[in-house]
N, C-alpha and C positions, 0 to 999 in steps of 0.2 A: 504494500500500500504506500503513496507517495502522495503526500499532503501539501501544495504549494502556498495555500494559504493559513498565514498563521493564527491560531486559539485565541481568540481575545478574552480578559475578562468579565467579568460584569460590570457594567459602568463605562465611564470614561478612561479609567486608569488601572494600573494593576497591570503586570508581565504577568503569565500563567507561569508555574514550575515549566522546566524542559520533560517532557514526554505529552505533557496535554497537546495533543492535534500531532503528535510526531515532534521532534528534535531540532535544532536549527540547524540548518543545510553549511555545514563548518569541515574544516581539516582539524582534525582530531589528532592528539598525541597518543598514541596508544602503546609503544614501549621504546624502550631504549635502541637507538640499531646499535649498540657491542652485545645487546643481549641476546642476539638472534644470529650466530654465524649459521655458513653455507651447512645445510642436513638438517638444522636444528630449528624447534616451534616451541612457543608458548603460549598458553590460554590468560586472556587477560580478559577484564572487567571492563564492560563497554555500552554506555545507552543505558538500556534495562535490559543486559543481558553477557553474555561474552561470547567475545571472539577469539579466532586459532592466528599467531604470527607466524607463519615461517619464513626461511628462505631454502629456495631448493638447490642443485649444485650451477645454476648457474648467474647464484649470487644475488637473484632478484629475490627483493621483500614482499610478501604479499599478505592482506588481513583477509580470512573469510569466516561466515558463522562458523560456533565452533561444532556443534552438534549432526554427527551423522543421520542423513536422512533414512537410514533404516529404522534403528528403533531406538536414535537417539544418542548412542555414544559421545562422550567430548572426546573431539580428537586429538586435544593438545595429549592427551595419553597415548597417542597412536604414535606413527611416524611418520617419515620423509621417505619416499621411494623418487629419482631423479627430483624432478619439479613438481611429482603430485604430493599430495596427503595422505595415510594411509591411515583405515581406522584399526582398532588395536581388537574391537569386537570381531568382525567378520572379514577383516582386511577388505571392507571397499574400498576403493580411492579416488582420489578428487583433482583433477588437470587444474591449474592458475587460474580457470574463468569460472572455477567451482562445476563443471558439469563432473559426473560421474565415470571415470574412465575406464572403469573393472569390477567385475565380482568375480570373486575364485569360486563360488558355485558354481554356476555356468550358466546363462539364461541366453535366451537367445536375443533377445534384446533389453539394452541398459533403459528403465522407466526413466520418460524424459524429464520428472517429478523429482529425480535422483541429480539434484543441485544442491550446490552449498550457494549464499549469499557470495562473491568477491565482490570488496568496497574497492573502488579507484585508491590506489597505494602507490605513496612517495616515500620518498628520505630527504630530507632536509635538517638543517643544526644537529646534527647528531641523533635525531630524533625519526621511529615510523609513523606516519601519521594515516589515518584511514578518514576518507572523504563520505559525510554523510551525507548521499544520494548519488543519484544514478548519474552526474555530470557534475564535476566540479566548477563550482562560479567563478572561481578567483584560483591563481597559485597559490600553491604550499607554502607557508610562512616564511620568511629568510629574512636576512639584515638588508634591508632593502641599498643600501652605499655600497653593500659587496656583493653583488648578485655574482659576479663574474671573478671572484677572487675568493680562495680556499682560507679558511680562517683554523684555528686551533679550538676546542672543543671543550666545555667540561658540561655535562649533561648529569642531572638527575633528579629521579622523583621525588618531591616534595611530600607533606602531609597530606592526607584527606583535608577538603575544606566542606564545609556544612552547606556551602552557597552552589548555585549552580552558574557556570563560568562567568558570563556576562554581570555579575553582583560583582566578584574581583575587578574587572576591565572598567565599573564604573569610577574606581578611584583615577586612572588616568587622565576621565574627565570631568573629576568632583576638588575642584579647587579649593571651596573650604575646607573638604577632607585633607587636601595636602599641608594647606598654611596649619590648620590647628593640630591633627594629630600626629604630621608628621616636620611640623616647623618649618617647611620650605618656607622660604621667600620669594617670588615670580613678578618677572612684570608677563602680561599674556590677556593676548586677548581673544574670545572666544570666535570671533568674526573669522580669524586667521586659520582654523580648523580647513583641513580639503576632505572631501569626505566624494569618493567613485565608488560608484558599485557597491564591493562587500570589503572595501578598504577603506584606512582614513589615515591623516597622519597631519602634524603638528609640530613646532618648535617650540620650546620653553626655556626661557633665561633666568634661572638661580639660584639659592646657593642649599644645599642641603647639608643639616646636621652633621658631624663627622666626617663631613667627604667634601666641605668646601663649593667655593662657586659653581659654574657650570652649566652650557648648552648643551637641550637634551632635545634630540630629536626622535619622535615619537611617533611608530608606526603600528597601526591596530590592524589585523585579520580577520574576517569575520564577528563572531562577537565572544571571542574564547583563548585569540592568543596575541602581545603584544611583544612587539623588540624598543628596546630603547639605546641609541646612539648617544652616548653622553660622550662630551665634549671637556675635558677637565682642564680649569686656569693656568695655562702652562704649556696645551695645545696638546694630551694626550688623551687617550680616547678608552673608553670603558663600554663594552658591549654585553648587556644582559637581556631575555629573552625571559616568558611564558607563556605556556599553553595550558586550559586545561579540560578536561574530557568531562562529560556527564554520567556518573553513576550513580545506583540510588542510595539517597540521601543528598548527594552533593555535587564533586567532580575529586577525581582525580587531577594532581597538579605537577609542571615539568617546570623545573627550570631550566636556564642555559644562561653560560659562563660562556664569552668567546672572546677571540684575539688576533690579530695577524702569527702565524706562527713564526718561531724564534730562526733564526737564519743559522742558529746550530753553534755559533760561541758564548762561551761562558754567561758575560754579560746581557746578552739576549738570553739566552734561558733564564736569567734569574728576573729580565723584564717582563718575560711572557710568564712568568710564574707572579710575580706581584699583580697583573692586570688581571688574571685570572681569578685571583684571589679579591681583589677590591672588586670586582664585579659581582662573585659569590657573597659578599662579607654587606654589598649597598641592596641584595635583594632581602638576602635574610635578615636587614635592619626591617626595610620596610615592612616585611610582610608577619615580623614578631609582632611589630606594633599592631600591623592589622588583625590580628590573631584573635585575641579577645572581642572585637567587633564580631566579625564572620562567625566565629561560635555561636553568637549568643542574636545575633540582628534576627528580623523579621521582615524584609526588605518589602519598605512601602514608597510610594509613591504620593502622599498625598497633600503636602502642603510644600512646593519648591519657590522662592525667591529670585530674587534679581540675580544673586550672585551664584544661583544655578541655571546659568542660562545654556553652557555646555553641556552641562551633566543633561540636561530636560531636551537639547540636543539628540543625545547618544541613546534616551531611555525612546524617544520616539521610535529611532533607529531600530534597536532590538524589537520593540512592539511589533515592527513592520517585518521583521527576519522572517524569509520562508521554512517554512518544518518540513520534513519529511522522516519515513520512519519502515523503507524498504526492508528491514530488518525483522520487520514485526512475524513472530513467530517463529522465525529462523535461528535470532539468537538466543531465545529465552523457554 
């Protein structure tokens, strides 16, 4: 089932949770690529349901439901045979575009009912991501300055948050969330926002607790992952990244750490290790403080100001995000 139009709530205001009317149509994080070499699958947590990661021997990542269409097995228990899937019940198995390639019983022919779900499957920032719906809107997330230039890497998964992604992505454009709980200081104006498609992105000038002045360029992805380009007084550069996936309760959350990598002496390695580090050290500031919020909010909508004229922005935005939820019964 493929839902284009999204669930509204009752009234004028109010996001629905993510699953009412299907999912929003996003590139999803769904594991680490060091976690998945060539032979190797793991079942992860995905929507309202899980999905199988592999990659087969010819290196390609692929996300599909994880349960076989027989009678149901997960196959992240089965294995890899070349590029298919194999279930570990009856050894069926499953070609990259999920139709069904084999039964070792032997039937004369394979039930064309005998599909797994394949989501559209990237790699980017160190990261698999699986595209919810049948055509991706937008590209796979990346540091938008270095589309064309290979960066150095540190990837990993965060805590569960209680929120569902687009609650997190609204602090990028809730300015009195930054000045008060997180002390920034900014000049920015909300006019200067570009906002195509299933993209957006932004510039902000200043200075953040512990880590000093700073231009930060800010680019959003659908409504679940952002990269930010900071700019540090002195002219060096700090790149951190998140995504985060909808499961139930909340979402699963990634971060990313990245760099130009080190040219291979000494003092380059130990620059590409401190950039790395203050990258890691400005997300985990922020998002301690946010920590106690996200727990415990109830995320409303209903009396915004002047001074949310971004944020009332972006919540428009997400109201309007297409759902879809091809997945429905396949992965749960």
């Amino acid at each position: 089932m493929t839902v284009t139009e999204p669930a509204r709530a009752v009234g004028n205001k109010g996001i629905p949770r993510e699953g009412v009317g299907g999912f929003s149509q996003c590139w999803y994080p769904v594991a680490l690529s060091s976690e998945v070499a060539p032979g190797q699958l793991a079942g992860k947590e995905f929507l309202d349901g899980r999905v199988v990661v592999y990659r087969g021997e010819d290196g390609v990542a692929r996300v599909q439901s994880a349960y076989c269409r027989h009678l149901g097995s997960d196959l992240s228990v089965g294995d890899v045979q070349g590029n298919d899937l194999r279930c570990a019940f009856h050894h069926w198995q499953y070609g990259p575009d999920g139709r069904c390639t084999k039964i070792p019983a032997g039937v004369a022919r394979i039930p064309s009912a005998a599909r797994l779900l394949a989501y559209p499957t990237a790699e980017s920032m160190g990261l698999i991501w699986a595209f919810n719906g049948q055509q991706p809107l937008y590209d796979p997330p990346q540091f938008p300055t270095y589309r064309d230039q290979p960066l150095e890497y540190r990837v990993y998964e965060t805590r569960r948050w209680a929120v569902d992604p687009y609650v997190l992505l609204t602090n990028s454009m809730d300015f009195q969330h930054l000045r008060e709980l997180h002390g920034m200081t900014m000049e920015f104006d909300p006019a200067d926002i570009v906002m195509e498609g299933f993209e957006y992105e932004y510039v902000v000038e200043g200075e953040l607790p512990n880590f000093g002045r700073m231009s930060q360029f800010i680019h959003c992805f659908g409504n679940n992952a952002i990269t930010l380009t900071m700019t540090m007084e002195g002219g060096g550069q700090v790149l951190g990244a998140f995504g985060g996936t909808p499961v139930p309760g909340g979402c699963r959350g990634f971060n990313v750490a990245a760099a130009v990598p080190s040219d291979g002496t000494a003092d380059d390695d130990e620059r590409l290790d401190q950039v790395l580090f203050l990258s890691q050290a400005m997300m985990k500031q922020l998002q301690d403080e946010d920590q106690p919020v996200m727990d415990t909010i109830r995320f409303r909508e209903d009396v915004l100001i002047e001074a949310d004229r971004a944020l009332g922005k972006f919540l428009r935005y997400v109201r309007d995000y297409p759902r879809a939820h091809d997945g429905a019964g396949l992965i749960n």
